[in-house]
N, CA, C and O atoms as a GROMACS GRO file, in nm:
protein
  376
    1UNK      N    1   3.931  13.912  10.589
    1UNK     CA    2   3.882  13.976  10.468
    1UNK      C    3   3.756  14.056  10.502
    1UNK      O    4   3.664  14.016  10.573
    2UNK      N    5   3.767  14.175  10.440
    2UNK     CA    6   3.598  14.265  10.477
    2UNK      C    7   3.525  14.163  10.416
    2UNK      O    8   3.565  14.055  10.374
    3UNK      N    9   3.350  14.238  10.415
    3UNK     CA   10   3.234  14.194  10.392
    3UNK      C   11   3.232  14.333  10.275
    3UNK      O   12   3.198  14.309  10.159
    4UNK      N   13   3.261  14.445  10.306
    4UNK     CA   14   3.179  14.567  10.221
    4UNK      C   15   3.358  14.605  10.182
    4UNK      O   16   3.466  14.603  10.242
    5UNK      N   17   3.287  14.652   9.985
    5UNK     CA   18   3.383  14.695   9.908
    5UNK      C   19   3.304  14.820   9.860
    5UNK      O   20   3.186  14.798   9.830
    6UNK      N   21   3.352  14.954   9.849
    6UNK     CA   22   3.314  15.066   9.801
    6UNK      C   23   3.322  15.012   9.642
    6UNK      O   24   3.220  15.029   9.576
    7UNK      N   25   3.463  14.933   9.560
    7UNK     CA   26   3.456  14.925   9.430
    7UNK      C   27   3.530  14.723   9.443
    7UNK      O   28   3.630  14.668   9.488
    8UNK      N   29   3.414  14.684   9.377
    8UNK     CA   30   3.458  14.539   9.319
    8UNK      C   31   3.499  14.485   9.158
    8UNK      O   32   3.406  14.472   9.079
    9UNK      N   33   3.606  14.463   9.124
    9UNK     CA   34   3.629  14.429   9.019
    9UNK      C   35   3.621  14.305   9.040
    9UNK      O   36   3.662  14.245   9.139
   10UNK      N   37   3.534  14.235   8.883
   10UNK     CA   38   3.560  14.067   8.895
   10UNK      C   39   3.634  14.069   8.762
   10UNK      O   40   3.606  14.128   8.658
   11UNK      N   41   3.735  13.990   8.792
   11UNK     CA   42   3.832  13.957   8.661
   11UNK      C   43   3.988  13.984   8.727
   11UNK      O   44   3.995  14.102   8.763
   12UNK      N   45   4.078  13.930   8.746
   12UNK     CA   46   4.214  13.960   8.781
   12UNK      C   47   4.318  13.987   8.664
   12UNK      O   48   4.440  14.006   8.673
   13UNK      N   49   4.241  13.982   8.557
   13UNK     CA   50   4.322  13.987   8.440
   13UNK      C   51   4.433  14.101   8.411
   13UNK      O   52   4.480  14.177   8.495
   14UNK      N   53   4.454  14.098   8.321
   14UNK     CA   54   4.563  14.291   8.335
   14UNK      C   55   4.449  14.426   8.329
   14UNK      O   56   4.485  14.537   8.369
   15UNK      N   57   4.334  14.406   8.285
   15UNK     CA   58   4.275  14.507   8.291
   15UNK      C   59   4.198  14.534   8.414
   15UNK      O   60   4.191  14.649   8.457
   16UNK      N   61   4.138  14.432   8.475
   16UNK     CA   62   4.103  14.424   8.630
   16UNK      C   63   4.233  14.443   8.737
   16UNK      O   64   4.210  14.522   8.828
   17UNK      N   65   4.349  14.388   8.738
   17UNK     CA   66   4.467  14.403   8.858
   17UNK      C   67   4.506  14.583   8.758
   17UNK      O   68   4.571  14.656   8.832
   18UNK      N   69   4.484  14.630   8.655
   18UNK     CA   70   4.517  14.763   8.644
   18UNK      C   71   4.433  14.862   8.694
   18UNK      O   72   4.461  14.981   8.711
   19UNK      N   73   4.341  14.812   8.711
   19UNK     CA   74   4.230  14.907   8.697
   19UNK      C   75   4.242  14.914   8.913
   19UNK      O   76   4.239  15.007   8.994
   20UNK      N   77   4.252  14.801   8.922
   20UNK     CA   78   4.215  14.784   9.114
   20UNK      C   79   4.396  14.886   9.163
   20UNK      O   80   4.412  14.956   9.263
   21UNK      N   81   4.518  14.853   9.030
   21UNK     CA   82   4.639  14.931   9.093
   21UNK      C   83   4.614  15.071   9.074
   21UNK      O   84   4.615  15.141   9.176
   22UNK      N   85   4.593  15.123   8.965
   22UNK     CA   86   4.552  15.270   9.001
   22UNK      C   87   4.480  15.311   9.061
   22UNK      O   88   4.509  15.427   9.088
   23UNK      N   89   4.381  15.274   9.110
   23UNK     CA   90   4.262  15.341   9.190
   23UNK      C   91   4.317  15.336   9.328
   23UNK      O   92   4.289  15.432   9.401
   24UNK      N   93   4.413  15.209   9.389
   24UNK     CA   94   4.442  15.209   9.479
   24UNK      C   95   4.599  15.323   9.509
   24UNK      O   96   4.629  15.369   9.619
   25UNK      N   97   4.687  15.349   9.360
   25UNK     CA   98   4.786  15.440   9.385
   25UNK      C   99   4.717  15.567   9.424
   25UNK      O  100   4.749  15.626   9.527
   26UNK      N  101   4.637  15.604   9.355
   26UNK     CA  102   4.571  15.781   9.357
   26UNK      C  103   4.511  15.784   9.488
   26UNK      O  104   4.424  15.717   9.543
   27UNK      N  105   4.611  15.918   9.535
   27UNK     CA  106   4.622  15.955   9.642
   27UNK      C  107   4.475  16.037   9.677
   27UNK      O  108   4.446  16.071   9.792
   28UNK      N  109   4.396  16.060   9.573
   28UNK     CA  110   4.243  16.095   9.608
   28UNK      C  111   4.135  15.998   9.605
   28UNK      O  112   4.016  16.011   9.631
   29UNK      N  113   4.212  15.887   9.564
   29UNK     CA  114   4.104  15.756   9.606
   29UNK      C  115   4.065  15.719   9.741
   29UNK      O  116   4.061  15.597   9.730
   30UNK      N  117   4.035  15.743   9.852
   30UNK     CA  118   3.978  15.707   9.968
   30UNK      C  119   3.951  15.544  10.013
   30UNK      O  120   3.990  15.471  10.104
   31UNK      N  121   3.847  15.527   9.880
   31UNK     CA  122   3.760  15.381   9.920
   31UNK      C  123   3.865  15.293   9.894
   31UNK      O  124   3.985  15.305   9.870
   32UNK      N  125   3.751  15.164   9.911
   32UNK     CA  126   3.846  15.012   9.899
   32UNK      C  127   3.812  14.926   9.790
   32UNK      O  128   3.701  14.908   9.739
   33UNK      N  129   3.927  14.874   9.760
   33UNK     CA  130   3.882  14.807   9.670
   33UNK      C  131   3.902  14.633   9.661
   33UNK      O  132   3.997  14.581   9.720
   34UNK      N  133   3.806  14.549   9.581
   34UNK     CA  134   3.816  14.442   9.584
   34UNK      C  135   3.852  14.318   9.444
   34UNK      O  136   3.745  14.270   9.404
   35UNK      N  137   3.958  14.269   9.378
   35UNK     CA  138   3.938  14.196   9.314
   35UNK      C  139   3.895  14.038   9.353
   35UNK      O  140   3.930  13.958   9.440
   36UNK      N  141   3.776  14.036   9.212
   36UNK     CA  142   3.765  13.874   9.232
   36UNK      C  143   3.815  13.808   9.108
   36UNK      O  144   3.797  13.816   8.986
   37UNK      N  145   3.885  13.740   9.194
   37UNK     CA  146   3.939  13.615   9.056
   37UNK      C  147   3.903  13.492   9.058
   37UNK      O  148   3.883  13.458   9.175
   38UNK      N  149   3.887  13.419   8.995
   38UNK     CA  150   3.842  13.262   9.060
   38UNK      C  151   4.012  13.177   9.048
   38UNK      O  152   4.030  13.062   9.087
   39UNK      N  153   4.085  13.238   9.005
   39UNK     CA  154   4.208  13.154   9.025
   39UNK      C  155   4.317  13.268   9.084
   39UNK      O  156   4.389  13.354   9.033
   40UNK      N  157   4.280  13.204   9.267
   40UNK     CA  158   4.361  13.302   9.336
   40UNK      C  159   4.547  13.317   9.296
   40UNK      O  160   4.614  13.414   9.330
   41UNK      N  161   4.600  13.200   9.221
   41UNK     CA  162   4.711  13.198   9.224
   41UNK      C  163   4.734  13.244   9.085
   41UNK      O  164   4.845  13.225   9.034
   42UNK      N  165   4.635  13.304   9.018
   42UNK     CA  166   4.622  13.385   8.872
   42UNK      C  167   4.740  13.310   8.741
   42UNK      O  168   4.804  13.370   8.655
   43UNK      N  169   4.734  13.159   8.770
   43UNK     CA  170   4.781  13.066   8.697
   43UNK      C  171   4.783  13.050   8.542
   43UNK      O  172   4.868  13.044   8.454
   44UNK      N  173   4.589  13.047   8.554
   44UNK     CA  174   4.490  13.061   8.459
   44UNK      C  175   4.416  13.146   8.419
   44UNK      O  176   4.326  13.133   8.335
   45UNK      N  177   4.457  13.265   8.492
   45UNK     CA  178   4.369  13.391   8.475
   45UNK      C  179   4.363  13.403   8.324
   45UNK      O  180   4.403  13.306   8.259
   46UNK      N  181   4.315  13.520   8.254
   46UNK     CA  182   4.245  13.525   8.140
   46UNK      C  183   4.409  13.604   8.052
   46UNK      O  184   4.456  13.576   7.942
   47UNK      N  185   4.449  13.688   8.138
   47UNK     CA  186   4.610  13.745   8.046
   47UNK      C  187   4.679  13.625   8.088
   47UNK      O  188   4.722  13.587   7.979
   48UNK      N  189   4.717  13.542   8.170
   48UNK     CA  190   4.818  13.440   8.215
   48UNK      C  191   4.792  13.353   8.082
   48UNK      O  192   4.905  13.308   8.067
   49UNK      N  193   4.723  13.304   7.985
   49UNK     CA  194   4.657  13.211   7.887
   49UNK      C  195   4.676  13.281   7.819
   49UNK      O  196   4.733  13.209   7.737
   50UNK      N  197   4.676  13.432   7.750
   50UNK     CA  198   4.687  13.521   7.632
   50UNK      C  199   4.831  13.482   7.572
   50UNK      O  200   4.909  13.398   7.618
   51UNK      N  201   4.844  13.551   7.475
   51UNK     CA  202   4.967  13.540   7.408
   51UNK      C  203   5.051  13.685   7.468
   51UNK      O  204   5.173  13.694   7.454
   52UNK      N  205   4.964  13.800   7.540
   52UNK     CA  206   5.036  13.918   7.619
   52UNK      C  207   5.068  13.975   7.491
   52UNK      O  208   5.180  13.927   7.472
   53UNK      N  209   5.051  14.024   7.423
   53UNK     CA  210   5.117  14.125   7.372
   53UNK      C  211   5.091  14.248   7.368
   53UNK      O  212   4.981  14.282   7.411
   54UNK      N  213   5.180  14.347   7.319
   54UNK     CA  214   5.122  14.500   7.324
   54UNK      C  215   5.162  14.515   7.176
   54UNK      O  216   5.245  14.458   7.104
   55UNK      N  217   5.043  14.648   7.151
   55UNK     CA  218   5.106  14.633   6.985
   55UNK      C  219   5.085  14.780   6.953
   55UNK      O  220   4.977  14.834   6.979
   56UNK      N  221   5.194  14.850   6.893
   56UNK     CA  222   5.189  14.975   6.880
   56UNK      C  223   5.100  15.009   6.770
   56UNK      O  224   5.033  15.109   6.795
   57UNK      N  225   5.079  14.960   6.663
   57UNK     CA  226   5.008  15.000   6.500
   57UNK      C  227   4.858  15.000   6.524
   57UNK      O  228   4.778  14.935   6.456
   58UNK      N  229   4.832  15.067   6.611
   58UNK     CA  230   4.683  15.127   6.574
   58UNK      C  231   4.664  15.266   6.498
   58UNK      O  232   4.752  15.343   6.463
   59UNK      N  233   4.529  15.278   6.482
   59UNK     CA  234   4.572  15.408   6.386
   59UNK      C  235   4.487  15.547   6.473
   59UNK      O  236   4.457  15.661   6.438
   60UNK      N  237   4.471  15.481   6.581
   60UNK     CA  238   4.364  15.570   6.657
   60UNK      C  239   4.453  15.622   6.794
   60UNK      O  240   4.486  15.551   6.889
   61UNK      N  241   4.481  15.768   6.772
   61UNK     CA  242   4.582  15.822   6.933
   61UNK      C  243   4.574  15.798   6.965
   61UNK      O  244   4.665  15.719   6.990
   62UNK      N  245   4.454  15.789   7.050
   62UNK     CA  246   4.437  15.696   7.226
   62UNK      C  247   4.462  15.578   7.214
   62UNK      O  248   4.518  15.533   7.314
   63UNK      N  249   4.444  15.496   7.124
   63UNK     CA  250   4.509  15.341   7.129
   63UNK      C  251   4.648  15.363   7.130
   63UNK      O  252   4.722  15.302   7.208
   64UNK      N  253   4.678  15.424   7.070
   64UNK     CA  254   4.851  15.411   7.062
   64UNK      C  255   4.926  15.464   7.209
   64UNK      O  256   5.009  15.404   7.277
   65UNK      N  257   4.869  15.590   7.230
   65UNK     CA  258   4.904  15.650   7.388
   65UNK      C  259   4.865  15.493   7.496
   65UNK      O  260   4.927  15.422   7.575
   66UNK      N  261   4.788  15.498   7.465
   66UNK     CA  262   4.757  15.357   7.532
   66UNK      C  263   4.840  15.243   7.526
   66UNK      O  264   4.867  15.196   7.637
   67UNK      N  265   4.879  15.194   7.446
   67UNK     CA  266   5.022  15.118   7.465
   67UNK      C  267   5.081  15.184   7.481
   67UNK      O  268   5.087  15.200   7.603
   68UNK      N  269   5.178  15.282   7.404
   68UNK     CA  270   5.291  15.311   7.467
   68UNK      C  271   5.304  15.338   7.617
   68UNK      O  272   5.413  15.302   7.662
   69UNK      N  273   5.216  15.396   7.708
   69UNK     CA  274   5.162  15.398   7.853
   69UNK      C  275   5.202  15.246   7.878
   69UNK      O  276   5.267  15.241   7.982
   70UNK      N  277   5.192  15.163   7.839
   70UNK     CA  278   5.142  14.991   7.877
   70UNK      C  279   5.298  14.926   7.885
   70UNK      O  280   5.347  14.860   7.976
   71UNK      N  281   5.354  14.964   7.772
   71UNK     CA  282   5.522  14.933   7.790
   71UNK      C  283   5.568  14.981   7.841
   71UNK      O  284   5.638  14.905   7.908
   72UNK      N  285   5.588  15.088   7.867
   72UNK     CA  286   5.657  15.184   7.937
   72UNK      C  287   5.655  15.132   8.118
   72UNK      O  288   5.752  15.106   8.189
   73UNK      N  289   5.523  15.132   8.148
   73UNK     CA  290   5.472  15.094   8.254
   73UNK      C  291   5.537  14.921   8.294
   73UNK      O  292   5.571  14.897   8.410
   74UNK      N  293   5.547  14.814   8.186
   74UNK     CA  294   5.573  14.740   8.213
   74UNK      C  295   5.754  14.750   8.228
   74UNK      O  296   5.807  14.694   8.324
   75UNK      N  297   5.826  14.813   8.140
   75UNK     CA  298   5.974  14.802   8.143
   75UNK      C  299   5.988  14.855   8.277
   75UNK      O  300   6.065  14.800   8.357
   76UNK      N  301   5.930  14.940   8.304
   76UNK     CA  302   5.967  14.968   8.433
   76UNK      C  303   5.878  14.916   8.563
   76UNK      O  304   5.829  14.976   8.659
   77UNK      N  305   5.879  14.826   8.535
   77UNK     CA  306   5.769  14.756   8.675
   77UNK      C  307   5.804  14.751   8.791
   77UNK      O  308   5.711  14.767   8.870
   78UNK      N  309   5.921  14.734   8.844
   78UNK     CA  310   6.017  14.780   8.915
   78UNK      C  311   6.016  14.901   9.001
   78UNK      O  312   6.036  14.914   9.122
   79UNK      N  313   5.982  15.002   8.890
   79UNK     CA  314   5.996  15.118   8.958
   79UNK      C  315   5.842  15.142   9.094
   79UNK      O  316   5.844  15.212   9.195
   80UNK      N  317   5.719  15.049   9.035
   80UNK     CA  318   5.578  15.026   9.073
   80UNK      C  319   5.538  14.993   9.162
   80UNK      O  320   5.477  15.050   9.251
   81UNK      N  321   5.586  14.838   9.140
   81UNK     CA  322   5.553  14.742   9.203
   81UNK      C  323   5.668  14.619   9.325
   81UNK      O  324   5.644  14.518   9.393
   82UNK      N  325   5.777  14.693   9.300
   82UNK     CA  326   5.894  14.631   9.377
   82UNK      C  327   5.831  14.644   9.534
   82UNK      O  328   5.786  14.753   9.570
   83UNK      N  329   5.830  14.553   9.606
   83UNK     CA  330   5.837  14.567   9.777
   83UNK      C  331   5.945  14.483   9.803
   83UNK      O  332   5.978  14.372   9.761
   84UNK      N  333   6.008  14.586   9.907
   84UNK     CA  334   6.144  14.568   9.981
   84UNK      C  335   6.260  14.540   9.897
   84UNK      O  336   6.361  14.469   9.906
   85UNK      N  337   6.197  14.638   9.791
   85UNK     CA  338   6.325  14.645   9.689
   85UNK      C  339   6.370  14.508   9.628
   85UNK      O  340   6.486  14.486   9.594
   86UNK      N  341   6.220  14.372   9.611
   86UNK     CA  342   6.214  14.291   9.550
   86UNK      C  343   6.129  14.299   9.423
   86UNK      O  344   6.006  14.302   9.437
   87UNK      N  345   6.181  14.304   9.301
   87UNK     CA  346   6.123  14.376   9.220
   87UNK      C  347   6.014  14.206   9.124
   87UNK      O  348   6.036  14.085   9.127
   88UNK      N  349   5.942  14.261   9.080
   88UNK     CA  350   5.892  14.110   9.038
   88UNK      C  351   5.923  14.093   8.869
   88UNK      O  352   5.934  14.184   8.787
   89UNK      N  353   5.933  13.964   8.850
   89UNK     CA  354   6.036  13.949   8.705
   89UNK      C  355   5.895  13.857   8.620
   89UNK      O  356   5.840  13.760   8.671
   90UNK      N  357   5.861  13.910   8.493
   90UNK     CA  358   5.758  13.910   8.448
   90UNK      C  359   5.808  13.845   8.336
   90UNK      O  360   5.725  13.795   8.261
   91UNK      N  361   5.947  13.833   8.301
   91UNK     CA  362   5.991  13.774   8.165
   91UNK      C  363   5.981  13.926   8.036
   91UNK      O  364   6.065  13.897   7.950
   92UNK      N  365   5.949  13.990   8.017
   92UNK     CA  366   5.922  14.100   7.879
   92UNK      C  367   6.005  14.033   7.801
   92UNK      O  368   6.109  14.001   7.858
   93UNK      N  369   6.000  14.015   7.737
   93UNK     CA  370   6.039  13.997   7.577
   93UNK      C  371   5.967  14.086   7.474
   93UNK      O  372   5.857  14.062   7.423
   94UNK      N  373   6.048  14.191   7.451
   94UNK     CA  374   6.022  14.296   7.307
   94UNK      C  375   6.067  14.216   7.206
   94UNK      O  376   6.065  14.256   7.090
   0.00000   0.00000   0.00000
């Protein structure tokens, strides 16, 4: 494991593991990045304990672009996050 992170997120939650996956997809991101979680096997993480939901009825665009981005992203997780064409199964229930 390094010692030096250009960007450290603490939190593994969905907004910390989202925030560490895009920065690491964009092909103009350079640096490195680091999540800290205190529950490496993200058992108990802070979304693993949520109820997860996404909810379309906000009344504000960017919230709504914002989920719909969030489902979309999740139905197709697959398309993302699959290695060796093992895709990971998250359960969704709409």
């Amino acid at each position: 494991m390094q010692k030096n992170y250009n960007v450290v997120i603490v939190g593994g939650g969905i907004i910390g593991s989202a925030t560490a996956y895009f920065l690491a997809a964009d092909p103009l991101f350079t640096d490195n990045v680091a999540v800290i979680e205190k529950d490496p096997c993200y058992l108990q993480a802070a979304t693993t304990l949520s109820a997860s939901s996404i909810r379309l009825q906000f009344s504000s665009p960017v919230n709504i672009m914002m989920s719909q981005f969030g489902i979309s992203f999740l139905r197709n997780l697959g398309d993302h996050l699959a290695v060796d064409g093992d895709c990971p199964n998250i359960s969704l229930i709409e």
